[in-house]
C-alpha positions as CSV (number, residue, x, y, z in Angstrom):
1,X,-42.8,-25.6,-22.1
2,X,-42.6,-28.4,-24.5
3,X,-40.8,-30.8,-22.2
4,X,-39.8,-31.5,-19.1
5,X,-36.4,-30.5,-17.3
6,X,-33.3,-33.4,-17.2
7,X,-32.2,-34.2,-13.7
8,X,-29.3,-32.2,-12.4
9,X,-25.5,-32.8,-14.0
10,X,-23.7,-36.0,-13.5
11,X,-20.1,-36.9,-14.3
12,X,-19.5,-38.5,-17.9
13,X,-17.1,-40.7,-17.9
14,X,-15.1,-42.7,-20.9
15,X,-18.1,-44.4,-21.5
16,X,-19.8,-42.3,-22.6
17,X,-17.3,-40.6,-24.9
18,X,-16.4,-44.3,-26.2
19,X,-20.2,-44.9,-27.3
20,X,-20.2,-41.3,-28.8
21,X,-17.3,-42.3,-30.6
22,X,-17.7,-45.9,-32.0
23,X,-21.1,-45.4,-33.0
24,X,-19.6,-42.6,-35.4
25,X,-16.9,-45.1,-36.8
26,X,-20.2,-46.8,-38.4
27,X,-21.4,-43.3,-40.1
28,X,-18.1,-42.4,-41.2
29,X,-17.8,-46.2,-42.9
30,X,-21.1,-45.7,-44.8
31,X,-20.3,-42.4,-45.9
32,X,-16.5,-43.1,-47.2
33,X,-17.9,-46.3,-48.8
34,X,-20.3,-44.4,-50.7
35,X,-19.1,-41.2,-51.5
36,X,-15.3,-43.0,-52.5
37,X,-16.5,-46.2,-54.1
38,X,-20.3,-46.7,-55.1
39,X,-19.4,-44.7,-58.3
40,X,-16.2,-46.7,-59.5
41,X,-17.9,-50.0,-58.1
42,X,-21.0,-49.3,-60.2
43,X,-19.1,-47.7,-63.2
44,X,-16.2,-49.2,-63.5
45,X,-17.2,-53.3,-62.4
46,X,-21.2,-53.4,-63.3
47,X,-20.6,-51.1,-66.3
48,X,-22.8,-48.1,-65.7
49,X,-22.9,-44.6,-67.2
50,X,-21.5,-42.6,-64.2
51,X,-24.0,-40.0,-65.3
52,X,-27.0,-42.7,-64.1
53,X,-25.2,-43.7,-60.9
54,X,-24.5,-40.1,-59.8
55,X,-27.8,-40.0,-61.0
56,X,-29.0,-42.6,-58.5
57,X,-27.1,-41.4,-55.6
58,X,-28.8,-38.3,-55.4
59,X,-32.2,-39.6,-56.2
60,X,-31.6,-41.6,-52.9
61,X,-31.5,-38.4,-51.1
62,X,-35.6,-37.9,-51.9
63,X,-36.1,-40.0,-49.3
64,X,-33.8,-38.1,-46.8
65,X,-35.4,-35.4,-47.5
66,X,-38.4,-36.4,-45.9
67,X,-37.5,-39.4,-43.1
68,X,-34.7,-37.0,-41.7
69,X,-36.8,-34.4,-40.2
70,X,-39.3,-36.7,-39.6
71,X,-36.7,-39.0,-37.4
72,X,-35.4,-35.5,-35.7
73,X,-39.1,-34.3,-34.9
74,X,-40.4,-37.6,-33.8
75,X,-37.6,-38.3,-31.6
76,X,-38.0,-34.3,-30.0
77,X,-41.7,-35.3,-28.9
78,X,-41.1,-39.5,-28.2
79,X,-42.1,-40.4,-24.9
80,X,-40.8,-44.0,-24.0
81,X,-39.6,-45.9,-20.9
82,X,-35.9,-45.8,-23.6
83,X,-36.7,-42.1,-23.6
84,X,-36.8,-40.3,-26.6
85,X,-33.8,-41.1,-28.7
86,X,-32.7,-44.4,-28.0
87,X,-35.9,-46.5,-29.4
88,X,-34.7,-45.6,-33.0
89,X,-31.1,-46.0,-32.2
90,X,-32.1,-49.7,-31.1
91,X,-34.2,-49.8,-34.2
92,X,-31.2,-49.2,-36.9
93,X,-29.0,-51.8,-35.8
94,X,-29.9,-55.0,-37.9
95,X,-31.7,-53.6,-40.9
96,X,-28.2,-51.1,-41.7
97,X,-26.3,-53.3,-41.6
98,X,-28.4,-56.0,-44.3
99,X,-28.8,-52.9,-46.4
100,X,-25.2,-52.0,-46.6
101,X,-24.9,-55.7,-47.5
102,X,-26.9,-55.7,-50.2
103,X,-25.7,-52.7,-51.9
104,X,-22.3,-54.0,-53.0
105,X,-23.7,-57.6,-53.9
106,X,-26.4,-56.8,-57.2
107,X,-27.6,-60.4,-58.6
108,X,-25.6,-61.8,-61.6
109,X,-27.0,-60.5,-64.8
110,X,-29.3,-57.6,-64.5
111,X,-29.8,-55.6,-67.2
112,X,-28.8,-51.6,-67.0
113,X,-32.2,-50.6,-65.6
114,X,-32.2,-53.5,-62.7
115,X,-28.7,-52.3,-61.8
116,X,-29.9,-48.6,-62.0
117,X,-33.4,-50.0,-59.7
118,X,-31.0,-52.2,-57.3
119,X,-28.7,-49.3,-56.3
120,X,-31.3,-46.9,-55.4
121,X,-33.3,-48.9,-53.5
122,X,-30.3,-50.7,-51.5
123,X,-28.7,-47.0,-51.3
124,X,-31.8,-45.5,-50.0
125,X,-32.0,-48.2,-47.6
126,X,-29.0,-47.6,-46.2
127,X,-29.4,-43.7,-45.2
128,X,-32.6,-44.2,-44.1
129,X,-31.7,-46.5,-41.3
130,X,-28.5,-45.0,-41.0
131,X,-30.3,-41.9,-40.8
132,X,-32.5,-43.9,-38.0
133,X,-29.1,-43.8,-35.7
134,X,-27.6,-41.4,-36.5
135,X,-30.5,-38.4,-36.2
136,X,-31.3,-38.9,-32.8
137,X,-27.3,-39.9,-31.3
138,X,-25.9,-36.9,-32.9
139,X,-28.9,-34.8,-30.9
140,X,-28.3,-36.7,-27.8
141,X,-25.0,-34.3,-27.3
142,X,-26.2,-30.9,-26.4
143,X,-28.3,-32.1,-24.3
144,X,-25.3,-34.7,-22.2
145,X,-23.5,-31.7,-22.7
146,X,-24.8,-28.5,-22.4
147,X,-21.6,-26.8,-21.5
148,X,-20.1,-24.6,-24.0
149,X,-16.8,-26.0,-24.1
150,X,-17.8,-29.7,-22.9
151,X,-19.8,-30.4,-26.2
152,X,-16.5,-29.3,-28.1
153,X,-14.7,-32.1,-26.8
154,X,-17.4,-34.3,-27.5
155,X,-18.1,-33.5,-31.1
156,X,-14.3,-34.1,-31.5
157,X,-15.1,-37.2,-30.0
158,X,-17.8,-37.4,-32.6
159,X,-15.8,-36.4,-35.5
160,X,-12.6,-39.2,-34.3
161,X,-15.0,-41.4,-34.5
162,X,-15.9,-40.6,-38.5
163,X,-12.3,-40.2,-39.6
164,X,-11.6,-43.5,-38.0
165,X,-14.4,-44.7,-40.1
166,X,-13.2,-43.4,-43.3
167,X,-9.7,-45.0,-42.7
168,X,-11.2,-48.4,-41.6
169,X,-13.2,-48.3,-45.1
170,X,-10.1,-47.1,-47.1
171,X,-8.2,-49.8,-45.6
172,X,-10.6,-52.5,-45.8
173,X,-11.0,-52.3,-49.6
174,X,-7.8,-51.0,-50.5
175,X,-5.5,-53.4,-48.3
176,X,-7.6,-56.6,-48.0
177,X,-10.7,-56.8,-50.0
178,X,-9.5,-54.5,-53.4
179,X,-5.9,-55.0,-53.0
180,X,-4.2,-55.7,-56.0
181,X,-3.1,-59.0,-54.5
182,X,-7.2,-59.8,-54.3
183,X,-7.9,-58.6,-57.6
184,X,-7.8,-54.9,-57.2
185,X,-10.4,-51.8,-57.9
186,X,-11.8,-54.2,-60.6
187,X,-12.8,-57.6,-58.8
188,X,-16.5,-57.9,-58.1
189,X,-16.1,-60.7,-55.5
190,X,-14.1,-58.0,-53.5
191,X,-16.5,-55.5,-53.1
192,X,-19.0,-58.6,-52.2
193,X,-16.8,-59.3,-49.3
194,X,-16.2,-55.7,-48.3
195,X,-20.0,-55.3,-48.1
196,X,-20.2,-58.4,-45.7
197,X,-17.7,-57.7,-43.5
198,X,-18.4,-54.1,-43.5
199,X,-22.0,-54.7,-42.9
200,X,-21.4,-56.5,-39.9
201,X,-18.9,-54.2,-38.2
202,X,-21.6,-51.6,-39.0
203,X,-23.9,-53.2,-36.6
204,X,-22.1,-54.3,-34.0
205,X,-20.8,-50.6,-33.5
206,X,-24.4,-49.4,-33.7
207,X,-25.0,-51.8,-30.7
208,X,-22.1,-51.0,-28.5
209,X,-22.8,-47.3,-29.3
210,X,-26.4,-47.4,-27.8
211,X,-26.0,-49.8,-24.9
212,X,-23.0,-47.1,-24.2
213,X,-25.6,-44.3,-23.7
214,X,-28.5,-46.4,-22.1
215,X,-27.9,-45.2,-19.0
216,X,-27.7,-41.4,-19.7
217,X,-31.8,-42.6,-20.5
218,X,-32.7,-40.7,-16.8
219,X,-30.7,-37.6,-17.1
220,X,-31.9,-36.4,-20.7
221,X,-35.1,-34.4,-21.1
222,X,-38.4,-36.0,-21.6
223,X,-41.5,-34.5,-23.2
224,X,-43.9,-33.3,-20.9
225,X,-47.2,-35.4,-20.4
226,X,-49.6,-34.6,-23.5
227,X,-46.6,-33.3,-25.5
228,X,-46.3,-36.2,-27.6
229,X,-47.3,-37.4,-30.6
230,X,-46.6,-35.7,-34.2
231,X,-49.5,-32.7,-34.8
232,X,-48.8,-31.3,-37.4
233,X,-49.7,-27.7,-36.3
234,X,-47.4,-28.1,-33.2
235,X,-44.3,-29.8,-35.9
236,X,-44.6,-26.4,-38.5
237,X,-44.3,-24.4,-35.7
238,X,-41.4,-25.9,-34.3
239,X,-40.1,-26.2,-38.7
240,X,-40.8,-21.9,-38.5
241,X,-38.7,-20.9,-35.6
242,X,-35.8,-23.1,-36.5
243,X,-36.1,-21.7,-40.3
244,X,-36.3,-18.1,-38.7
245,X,-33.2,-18.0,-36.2
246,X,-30.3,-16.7,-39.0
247,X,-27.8,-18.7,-36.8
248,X,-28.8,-21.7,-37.7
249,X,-29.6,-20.8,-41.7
250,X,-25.7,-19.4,-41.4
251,X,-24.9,-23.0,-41.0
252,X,-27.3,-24.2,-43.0
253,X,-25.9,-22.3,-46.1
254,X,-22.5,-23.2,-45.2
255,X,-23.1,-26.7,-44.8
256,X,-24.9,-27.0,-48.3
257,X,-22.0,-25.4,-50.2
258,X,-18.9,-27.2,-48.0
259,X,-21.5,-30.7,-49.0
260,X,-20.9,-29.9,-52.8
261,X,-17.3,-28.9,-52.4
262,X,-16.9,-32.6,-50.5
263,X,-19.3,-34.6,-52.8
264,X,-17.1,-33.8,-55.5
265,X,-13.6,-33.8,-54.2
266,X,-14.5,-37.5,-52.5
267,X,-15.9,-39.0,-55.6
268,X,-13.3,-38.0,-57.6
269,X,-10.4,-38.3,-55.1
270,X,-10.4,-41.8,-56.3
271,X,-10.1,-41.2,-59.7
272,X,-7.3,-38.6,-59.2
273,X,-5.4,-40.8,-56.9
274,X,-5.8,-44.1,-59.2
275,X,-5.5,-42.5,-62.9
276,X,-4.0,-38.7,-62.0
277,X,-1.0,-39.8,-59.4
278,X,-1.5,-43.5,-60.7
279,X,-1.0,-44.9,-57.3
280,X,-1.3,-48.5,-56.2
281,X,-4.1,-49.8,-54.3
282,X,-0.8,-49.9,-51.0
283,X,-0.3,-46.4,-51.9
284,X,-4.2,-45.7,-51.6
285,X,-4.7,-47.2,-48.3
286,X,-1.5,-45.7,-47.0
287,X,-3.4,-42.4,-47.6
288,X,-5.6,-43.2,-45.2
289,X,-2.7,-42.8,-42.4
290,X,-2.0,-39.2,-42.0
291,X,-6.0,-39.1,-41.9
292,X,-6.1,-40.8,-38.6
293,X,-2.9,-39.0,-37.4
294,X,-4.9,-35.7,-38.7
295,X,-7.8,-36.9,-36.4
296,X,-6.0,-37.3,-33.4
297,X,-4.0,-34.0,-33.6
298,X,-7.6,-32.3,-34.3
299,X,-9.2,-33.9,-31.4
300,X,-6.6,-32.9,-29.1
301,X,-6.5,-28.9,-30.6
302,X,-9.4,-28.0,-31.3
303,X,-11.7,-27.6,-27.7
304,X,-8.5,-25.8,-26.4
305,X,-8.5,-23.4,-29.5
306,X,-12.4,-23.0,-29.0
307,X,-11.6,-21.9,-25.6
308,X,-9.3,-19.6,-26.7
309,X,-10.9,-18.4,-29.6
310,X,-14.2,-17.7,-30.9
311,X,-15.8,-21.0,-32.3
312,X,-16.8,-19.1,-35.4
313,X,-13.3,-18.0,-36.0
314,X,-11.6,-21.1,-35.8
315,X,-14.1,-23.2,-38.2
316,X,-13.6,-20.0,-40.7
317,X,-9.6,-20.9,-40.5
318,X,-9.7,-24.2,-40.6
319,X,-12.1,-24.9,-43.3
320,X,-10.2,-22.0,-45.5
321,X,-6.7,-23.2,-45.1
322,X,-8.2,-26.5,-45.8
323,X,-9.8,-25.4,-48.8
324,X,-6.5,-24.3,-50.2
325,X,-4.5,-27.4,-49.0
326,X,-6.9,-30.0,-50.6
327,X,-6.5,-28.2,-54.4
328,X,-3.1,-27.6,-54.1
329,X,-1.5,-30.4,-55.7
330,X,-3.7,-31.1,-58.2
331,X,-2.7,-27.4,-58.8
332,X,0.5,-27.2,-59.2
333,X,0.7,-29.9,-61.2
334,X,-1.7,-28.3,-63.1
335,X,0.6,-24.7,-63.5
336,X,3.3,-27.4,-64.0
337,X,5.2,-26.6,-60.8
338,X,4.7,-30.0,-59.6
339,X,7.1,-33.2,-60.6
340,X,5.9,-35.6,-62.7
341,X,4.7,-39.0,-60.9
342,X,7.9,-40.2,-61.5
343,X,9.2,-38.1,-58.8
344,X,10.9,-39.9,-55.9
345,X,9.2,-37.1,-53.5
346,X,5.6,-37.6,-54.9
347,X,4.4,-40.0,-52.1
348,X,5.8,-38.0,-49.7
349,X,3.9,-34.7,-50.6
350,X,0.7,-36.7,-51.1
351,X,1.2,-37.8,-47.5
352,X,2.1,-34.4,-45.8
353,X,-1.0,-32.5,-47.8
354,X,-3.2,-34.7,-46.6
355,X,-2.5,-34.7,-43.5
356,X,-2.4,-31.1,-43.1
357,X,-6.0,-30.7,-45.1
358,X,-7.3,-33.2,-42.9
359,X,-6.3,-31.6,-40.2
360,X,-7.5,-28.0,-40.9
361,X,-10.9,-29.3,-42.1
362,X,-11.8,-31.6,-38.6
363,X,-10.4,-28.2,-36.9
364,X,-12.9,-26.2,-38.4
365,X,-15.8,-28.8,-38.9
366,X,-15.4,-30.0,-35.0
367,X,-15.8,-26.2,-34.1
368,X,-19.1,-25.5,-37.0
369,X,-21.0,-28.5,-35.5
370,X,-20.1,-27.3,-32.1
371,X,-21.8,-24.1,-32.8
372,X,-25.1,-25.6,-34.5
373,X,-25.6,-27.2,-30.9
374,X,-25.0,-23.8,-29.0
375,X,-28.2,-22.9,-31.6
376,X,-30.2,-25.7,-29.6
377,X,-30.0,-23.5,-26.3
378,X,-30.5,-20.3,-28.5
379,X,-34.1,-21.4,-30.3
380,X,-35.5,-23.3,-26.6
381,X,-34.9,-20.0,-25.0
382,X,-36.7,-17.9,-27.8
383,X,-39.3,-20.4,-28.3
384,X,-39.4,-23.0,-25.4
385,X,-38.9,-25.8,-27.4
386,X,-35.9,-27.9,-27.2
387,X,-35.8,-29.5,-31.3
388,X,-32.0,-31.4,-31.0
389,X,-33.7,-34.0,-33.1
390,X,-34.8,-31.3,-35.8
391,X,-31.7,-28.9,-36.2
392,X,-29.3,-32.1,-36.1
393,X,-31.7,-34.0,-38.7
394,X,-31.9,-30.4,-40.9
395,X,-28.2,-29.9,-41.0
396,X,-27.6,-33.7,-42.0
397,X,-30.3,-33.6,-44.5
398,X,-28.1,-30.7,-46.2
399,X,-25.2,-32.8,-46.0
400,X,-26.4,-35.8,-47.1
401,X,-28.6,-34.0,-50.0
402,X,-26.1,-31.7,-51.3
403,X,-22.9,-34.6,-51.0
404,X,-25.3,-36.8,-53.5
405,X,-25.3,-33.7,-55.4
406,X,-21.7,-33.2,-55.6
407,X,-21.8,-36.8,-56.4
408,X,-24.0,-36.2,-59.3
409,X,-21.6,-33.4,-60.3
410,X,-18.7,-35.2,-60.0
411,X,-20.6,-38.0,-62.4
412,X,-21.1,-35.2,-64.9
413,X,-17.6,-34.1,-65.1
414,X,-16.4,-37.1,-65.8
415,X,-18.8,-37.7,-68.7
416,X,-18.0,-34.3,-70.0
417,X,-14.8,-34.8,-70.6
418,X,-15.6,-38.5,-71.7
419,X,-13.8,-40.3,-68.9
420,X,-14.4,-44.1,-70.3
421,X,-15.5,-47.0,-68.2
422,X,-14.1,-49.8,-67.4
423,X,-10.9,-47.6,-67.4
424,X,-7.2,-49.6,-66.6
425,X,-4.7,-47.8,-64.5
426,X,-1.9,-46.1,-66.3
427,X,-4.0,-46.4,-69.7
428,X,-5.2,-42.8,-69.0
429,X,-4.1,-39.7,-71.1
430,X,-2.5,-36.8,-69.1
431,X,-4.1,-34.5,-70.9
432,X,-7.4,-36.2,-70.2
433,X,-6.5,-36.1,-66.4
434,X,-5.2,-32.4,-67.0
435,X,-8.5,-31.4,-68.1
436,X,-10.4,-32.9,-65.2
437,X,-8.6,-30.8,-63.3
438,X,-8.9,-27.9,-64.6
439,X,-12.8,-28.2,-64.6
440,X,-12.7,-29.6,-60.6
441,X,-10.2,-27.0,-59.0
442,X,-12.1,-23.8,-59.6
443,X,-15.0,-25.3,-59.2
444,X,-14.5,-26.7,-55.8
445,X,-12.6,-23.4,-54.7
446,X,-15.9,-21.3,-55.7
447,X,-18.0,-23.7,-53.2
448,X,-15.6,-23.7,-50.4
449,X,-15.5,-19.5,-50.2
450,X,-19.5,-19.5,-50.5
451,X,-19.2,-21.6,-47.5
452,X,-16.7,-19.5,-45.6
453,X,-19.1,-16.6,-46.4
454,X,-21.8,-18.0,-44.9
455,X,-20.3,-18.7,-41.3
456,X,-19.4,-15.4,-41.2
457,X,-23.1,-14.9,-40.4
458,X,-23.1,-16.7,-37.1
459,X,-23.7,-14.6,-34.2
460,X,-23.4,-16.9,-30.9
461,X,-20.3,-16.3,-28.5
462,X,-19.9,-17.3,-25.2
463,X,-21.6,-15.0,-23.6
464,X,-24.6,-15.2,-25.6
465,X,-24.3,-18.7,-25.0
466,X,-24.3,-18.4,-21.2
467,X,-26.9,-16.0,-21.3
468,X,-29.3,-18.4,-23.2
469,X,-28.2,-20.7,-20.6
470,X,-29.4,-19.0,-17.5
471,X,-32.9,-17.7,-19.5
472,X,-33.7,-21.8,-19.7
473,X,-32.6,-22.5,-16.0
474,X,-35.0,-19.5,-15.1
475,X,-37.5,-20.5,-16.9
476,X,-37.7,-24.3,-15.6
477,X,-37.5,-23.3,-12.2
478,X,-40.2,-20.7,-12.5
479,X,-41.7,-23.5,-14.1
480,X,-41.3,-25.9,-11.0
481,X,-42.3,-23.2,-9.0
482,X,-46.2,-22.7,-11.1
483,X,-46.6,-26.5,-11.0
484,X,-45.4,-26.9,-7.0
485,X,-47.9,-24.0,-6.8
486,X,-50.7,-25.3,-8.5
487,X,-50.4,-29.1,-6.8
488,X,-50.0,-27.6,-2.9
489,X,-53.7,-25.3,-3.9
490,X,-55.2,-28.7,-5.0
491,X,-54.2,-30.4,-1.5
492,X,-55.1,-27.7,0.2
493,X,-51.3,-27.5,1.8
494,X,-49.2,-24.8,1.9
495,X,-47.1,-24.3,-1.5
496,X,-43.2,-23.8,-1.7
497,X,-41.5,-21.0,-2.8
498,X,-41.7,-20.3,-6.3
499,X,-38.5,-21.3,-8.3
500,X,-37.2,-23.4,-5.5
501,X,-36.9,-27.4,-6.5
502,X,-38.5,-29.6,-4.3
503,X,-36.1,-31.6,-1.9
């Protein structure tokens, strides 16, 4: 066996779930600010193509492609008096927050290629040390909380913890630092302030969030002695049997089509909601609110539908039904069903559908990530390896990669139908908007069934579950009972029964 077993099960507390929690308010900042406003910020204030800062955004995503599995596999074989995760978790505090600083304050006067040179390396800074937290915390679960239905609760935890994230970004900019009483959408100096302030907040939430888990350091499991290091013959092999279980390529597929469908419906959610509904920067952060309330409700329903229901069939729900809510009003205004934004009600409507897609799509992403940690338990008892660090760092890879993708693609709608820069509010055709709709609503529809598809693939129930469950508690203690074995032969003293723990 690759590593050693944890000590037996303790009691986590609301601690623990608070540290899971706030450190995910950091990672749902840097991915709202990014996704929702690097592409206007750069466009629209430093005067960009949006073609070359989609472009950028997903060039950043090179370097995830190699420093995320990297982080996950290091972290799967560290051996430290911190224990395995928690040396990089201590690591990303400072630097990601100075990076996420940096990115929304470019020098005065650089020409288009310094701005293009400027935002890729500040952006790539940022995932990779986000990437430095955020690998090895999101693997620490499964193995706090091996329980089927205990991890649910904590990836709701997990997911809170994003949404609440997302709204502190939205308000942020769109209530203090972009508000149309600071300037709005268009003020430089805001989004210089935003990055500040946000870049400190960052930090501090790192810090609480590892200092939270610091003393779950005993119970987690440690590499056994000579497992360390990073071989590379021992690092494919571990790469092969995660590529080879079709559970975890199930998720894998559906992660990399539901990425697309969210890197373009985030990027351009702004533009829809600024030049298609022609809402005010209050409007835009009062969004934001049904969002939390959508969190909170999802929190609370999802591990009791997961114990009701097969995980798999409540992330296929949710994510459909969610799929169908997000297009809809761009849709009917589209079929010309819909009021004009004149209409009394619009607000309203904007509110209710985003609350309900909100709450479908935690529902069904709470229960999906759920499942990709029931896959940790199914490789370790085909293989004997436990790789948290790799699947977690694989399946946010494919997020990260295939968002800055749908960034890109958003980027490229918008110059095909010639969206202009530096574009005012209400100074927009409706026919323009019209046909940025028609090009985004089939085309994030197509992405979100592949997705749904794919999760049909998943095979892992409860029972399989508890059955790969008892195969690793057999295992370590036949395990304990070879080593007691060999030790007692050495001393010349009689050995204990095999399988039975020492006192």
């Amino acid at each position: 066996m690759m590593t050693t077993a944890p000590l037996p099960a303790r009691r986590l507390g609301f601690p623990v779930y608070a540290a899971i929690g706030v450190g995910a308010v950091s990672s749902g900042l840097v991915t709202q600010a990014i996704t929702a406003l690097a592409l206007l910020f750069y466009n629209q204030v430093i005067g960009m193509s949006a073609t070359a800062v989609g472009l950028a955004l997903m060039l950043s995503l090179v370097g995830d492609a190699f420093w995320d599995p990297a982080i996950g596999l290091w972290s799967d074989s560290t051996r430290s008096r911190l224990g395995r995760r928690h040396p990089f978790m201590y690591a990303s505090i400072v630097p990601t927050g100075l990076a996420f600083w940096a990115l929304w304050n470019p020098p005065a006067g650089l020409s288009d290629t310094a701005n293009f040179a400027w935002l890729l390396g500040t952006i790539m800074a940022v995932r990779f040390f986000t990437s430095l937290y955020e690998v090895p915390a999101n693997a620490l679960i499964p193995e706090i909380a091996p329980d089927y239905d205990k991890r649910t609760g904590f990836f709701s935890v997990l997911f809170f913890g994003g949404v609440a994230g997302l709204v502190l970004a939205s308000m942020l900019a769109f209530q203090i630092f972009l508000s149309d009483r600071a300037g709005g959408v268009h003020n430089p100096a805001g989004y210089g302030r935003f990055g500040l302030w946000c870049g400190l907040l960052i930090s501090l939430a790192f810090l609480f969030a590892t200092l939270g888990t610091h003393r779950q350091i005993p119970y987690l499991t440690h590499p056994a002695e000579g497992a360390g290091g990073t071989r590379m013959r021992q690092a494919l092999s571990q790469v092969a049997a995660a590529f080879t279980n079709r559970n975890f390529l199930a998720i894998m597929m559906a992660s990399l089509f539901s990425g697309l469908s969210t890197g373009v419906s985030n990027t351009l959610g702004t533009y829809f909601n600024v030049y298609f509904w022609g809402l005010s920067t209050d409007q835009l952060s009062g969004l934001v609110l049904p969002v939390l309330v959508a969190s909170i409700v999802a929190v609370s329903i999802t591990p009791a539908l997961t114990r009701r229901y097969d995980k798999k069939r409540v992330a296929i729900l949710g994510l459909g039904l969610a799929m169908a809510a997000g297009v809809l009003p761009i849709g009917l205004r589209l079929l010309g069903i819909l009021p004009g934004n004149d209409w009394p009600w619009l607000m309203t409507f904007l509110l209710v559908e985003t609350f309900l897609a909100s709450m479908l799509a935690l529902t069904g992403l709470i229960a999906i990530t759920s499942m990709l940690a029931d896959v940790v338990e199914d490789n370790a008892a085909r293989t004997g390896h436990r790789s948290e660090g790799l699947f977690f760092s694989a399946n946010t890879l494919v997020n990260k990669c295939v968002t800055g993708l749908g960034t890109l693609l958003a980027g490229a709608m918008l110059t095909w139908v010639h969206f202009p820069a530096n574009a005012q509010p209400g100074h927009i055709s409706a026919g323009l908007m019209h046909q940025l709709g028609l090009v985004y609503v089939p085309i994030a529809l197509a992405l979100g069934a592949v997705s749904l598809i794919a999760i049909n693939y998943f095979r892992i129930d409860r029972a399989q579950h508890e059955a790969n469950l008892s195969r690793l508690e057999s295992a370590a203690l036949a395990e304990v009972g070879v080593i007691e074995t060999a030790e007692a032969e050495l001393l010349g003293t009689p050995a204990v029964a095999a399988g039975k723990a020492p006192a």
